[in-house]
Each structure stands twice: as C-alpha cells, then as structure tokens.
C-alpha positions as CSV (number, residue, x, y, z in Angstrom):
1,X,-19.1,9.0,-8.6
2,X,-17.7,6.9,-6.2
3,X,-20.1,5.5,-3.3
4,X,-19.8,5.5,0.6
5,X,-19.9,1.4,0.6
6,X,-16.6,2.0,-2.3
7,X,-15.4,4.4,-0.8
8,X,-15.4,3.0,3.1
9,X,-14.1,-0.6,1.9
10,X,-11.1,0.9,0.2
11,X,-9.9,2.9,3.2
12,X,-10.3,-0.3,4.8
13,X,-8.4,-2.1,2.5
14,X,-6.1,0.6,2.4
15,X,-5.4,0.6,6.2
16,X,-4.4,-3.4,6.1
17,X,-2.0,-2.6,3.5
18,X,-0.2,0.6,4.6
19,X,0.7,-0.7,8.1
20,X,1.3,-4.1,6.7
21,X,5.0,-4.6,7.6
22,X,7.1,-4.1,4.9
23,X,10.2,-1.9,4.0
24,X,8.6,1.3,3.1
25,X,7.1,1.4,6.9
26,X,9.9,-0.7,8.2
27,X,12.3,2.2,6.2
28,X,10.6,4.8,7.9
29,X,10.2,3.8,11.5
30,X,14.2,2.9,11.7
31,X,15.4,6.1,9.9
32,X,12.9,8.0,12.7
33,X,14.9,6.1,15.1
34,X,18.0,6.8,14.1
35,X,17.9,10.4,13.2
36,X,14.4,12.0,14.4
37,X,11.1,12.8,13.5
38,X,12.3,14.8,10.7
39,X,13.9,12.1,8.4
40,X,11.1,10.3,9.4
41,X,8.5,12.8,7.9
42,X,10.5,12.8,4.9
43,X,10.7,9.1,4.1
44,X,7.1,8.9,4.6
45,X,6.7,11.5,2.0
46,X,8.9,10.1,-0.4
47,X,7.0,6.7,-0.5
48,X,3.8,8.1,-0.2
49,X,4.2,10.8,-3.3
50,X,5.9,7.9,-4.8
51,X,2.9,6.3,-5.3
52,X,1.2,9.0,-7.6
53,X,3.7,7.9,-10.3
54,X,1.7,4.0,-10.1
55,X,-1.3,5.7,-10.0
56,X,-0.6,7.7,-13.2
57,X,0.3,4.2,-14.7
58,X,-2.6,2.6,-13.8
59,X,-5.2,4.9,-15.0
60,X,-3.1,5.1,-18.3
61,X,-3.3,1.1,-18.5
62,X,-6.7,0.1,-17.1
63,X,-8.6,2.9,-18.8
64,X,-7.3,2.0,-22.1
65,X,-8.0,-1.5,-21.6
66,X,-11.4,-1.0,-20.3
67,X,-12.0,1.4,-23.2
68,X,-11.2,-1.6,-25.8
69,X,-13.0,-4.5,-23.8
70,X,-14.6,-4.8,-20.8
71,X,-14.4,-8.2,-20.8
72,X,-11.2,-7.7,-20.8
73,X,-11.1,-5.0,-18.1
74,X,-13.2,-7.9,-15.9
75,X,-10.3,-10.2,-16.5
76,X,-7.9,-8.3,-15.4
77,X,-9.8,-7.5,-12.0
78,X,-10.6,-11.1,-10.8
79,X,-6.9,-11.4,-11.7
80,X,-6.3,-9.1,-9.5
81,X,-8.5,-10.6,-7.0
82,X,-6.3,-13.7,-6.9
83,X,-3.1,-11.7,-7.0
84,X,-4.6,-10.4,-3.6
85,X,-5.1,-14.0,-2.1
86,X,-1.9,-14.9,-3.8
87,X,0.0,-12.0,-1.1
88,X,-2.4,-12.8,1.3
89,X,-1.1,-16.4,1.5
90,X,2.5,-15.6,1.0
91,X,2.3,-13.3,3.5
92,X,1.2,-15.8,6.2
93,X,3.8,-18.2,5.1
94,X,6.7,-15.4,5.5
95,X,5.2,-13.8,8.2
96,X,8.7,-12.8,10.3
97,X,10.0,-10.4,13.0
98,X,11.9,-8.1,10.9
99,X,15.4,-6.8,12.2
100,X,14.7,-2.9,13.9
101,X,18.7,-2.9,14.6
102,X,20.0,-2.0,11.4
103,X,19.5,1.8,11.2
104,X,21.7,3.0,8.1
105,X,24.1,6.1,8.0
106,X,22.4,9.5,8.9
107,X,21.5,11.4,6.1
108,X,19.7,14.8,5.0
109,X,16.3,15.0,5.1
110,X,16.0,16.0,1.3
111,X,18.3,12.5,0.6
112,X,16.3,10.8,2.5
113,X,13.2,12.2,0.8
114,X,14.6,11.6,-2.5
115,X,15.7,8.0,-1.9
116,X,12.3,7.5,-0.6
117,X,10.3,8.3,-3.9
118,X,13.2,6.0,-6.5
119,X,12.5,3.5,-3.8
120,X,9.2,3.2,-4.5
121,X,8.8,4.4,-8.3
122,X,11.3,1.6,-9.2
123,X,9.8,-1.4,-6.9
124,X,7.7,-2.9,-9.5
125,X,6.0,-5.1,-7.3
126,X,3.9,-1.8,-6.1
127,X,3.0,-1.4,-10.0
128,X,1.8,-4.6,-10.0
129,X,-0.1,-4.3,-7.1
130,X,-1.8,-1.1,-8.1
131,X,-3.1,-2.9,-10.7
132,X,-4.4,-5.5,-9.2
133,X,-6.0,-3.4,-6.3
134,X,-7.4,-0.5,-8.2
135,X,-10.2,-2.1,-10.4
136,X,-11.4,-3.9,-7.4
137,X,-13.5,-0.4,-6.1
138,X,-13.8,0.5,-9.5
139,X,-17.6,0.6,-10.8
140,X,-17.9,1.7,-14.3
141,X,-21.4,2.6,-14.1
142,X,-20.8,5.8,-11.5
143,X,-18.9,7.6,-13.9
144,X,-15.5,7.2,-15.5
145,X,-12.6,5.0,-14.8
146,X,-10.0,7.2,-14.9
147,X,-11.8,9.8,-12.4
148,X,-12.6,7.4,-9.9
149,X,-8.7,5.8,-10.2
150,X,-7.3,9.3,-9.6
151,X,-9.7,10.1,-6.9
152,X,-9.2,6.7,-5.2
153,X,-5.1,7.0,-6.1
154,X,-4.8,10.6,-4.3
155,X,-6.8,9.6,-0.8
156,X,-4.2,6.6,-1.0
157,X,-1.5,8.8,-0.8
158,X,-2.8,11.3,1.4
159,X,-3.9,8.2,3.6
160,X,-0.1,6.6,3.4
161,X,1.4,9.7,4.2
162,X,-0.8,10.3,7.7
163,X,-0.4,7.0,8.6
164,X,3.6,6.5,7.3
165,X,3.9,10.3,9.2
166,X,2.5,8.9,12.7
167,X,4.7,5.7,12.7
168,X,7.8,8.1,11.8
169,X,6.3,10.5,14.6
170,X,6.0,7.7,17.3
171,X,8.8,5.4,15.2
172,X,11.2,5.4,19.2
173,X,8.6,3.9,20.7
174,X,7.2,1.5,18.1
175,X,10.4,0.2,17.2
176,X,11.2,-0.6,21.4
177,X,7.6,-2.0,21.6
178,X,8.1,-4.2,18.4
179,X,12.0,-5.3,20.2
180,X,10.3,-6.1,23.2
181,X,7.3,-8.5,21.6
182,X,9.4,-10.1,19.4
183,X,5.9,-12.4,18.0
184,X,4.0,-9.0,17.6
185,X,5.5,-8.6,13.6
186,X,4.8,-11.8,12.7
187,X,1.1,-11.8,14.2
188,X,0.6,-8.6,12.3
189,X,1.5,-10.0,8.9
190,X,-0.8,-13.1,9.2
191,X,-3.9,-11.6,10.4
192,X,-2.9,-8.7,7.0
193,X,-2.7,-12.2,4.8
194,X,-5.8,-13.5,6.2
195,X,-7.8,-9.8,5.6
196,X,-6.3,-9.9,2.1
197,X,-7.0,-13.9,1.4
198,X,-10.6,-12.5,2.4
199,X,-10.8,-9.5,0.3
200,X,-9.9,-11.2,-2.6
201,X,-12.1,-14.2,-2.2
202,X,-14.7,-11.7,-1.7
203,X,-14.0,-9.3,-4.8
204,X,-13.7,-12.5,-6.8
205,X,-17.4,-13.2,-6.6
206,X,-19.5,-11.5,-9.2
207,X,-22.2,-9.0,-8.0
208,X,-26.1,-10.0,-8.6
C-alpha cells in the first residue's frame, strides 16, 4: 500500500508538472478562449484520459522488468531520476512566453475531445516521461508494483483533469493575465525546472 509521505510527494510532483506550461495546457486554455468553456472541458478530458493509455504501458514495462531484476528495475529509476533533472534544466534554458494569439478553427466538442486523446497517446515524449516518473513513488515493499502504478496512474489523471478543467474554466481570464505579464510564462517554467532539478537530485539518493 501506498503511504501518506508517497502519496503527498506525488501530488506534489504532480501539480509542478500538470500546470507546467506546455501544449496540452497551452491547447486547452486557447481553445477555451476561442470557443467556450465547453471545448475547453473537452480538451482537458482528452489529454487527461489520454494518459491512462501511458499508464497501461508502464505498468506492462516496469512490472515485467522489476519481475526479472530488481537491479535492473533500480536502474531504470535513478535513470529516471536524471531524466527529471535532464527537463528540469532544459526547461530553464527554454523557458519562453508562449504565443496565446493563435487560437485554431472552431470545432465540435467531441473533435476536439478526440484530437485531444491521439495528441497525447502518440506524443512519445509523455511515455517516456511516465517511465521515468512512475518508479520514483514506487516502493516495492508496500505491496505490488503494478497496484501502486495503477493507483498512482488514475489519481494523475483524475488530478490532470481538475486542474486542465479549471484553467479551461477560467482559460479568458488566464490567457488576458498571461498577455498582460508577458515574463509571467517564462518565470513559471524556471521555478517548474528548478522543482524538477530538485526532485530528481533528491530521488537519486538512495534511502538508509
């Protein structure tokens, strides 16, 4: 079973990434912006069911790899540790105001939905990152592997889609706030790199 210090770190972590700006959020805040609060609901739950699909892949992958070596399964988490600082860094280097004026055509909310969920099923850089970030709350001694991914994989997405839902929700007023502050984007991404560079350092080091 998972514990409260697991369990509160990865909603933590969880929180950095999800309003990390990037083109799933950036996606839904303009399409809220440019055709309502409905579209914007229904991006938010295309790339947040989305991400059940690289959580099925994960537990698939990391519990057979943990169930022929553990060694092996360690490996693959302090690896994913310094994929973490690896974004971290990146991030702060690329750290940008993104451009909130390009809204795309209006389309219906079950398109929109739909293109949502391919968006994210066939960005492999989110499969990559699931594995990297999943076996970092992952303690093989509470039980097994695969229970605590799924657990851990369906708060994510129930987490992404509250959080994706209330930018989409307040996506008019975001997006003029963000046009305004034109340094508040690019602030937002480095202190995300820095809380990554930090997670991963931290994850990195071996318990006692």
């Amino acid at each position: 079973m998972i514990t409260w210090s697991q369990f509160g770190l990865f909603t933590a972590a969880s929180l950095v990434l999800i309003f990390t700006p990037g083109p799933d959020i950036i996606y839904v805040m303009t399409r809220g912006m440019a055709q309502g609060r409905r579209a914007a609901l229904a991006a938010a739950a295309g790339f947040s069911l989305g991400n059940f699909v690289h959580t099925f892949f994960a537990v698939i992958g990391l519990s057979a790899l943990l169930a022929a070596s553990a060694t092996a399964f360690h490996i693959v988490k302090w690896a994913g540790a310094a994929y973490l600082i690896y974004l971290g860094v990146r991030m702060i280097r690329n750290a940008s105001a993104a451009d909130l004026s390009v809204q795309g055509p209006r389309m219906s909310g079950w398109a929109v939905f739909r293109q949502s969920i391919v968006a994210n099923v066939l960005n492999p850089k989110v499969a990559i990152f699931f594995l990297a970030f999943f076996p970092q709350f992952i303690d093989t001694g509470r039980g097994a592997a695969h229970y605590q991914m799924m657990l851990l994989g369906t708060f994510f997405v129930l987490l992404t889609f509250v959080c994706f839902g209330l930018v989409g929700i307040c996506s008019g007023w975001i997006g003029g706030w963000l046009r305004r502050n034109t340094k508040a984007e690019m602030r937002m991404g480095q202190i995300a790199g820095a809380i990554l560079i930090v997670l991963g350092l931290s994850l990195a080091i071996p318990e006692n």
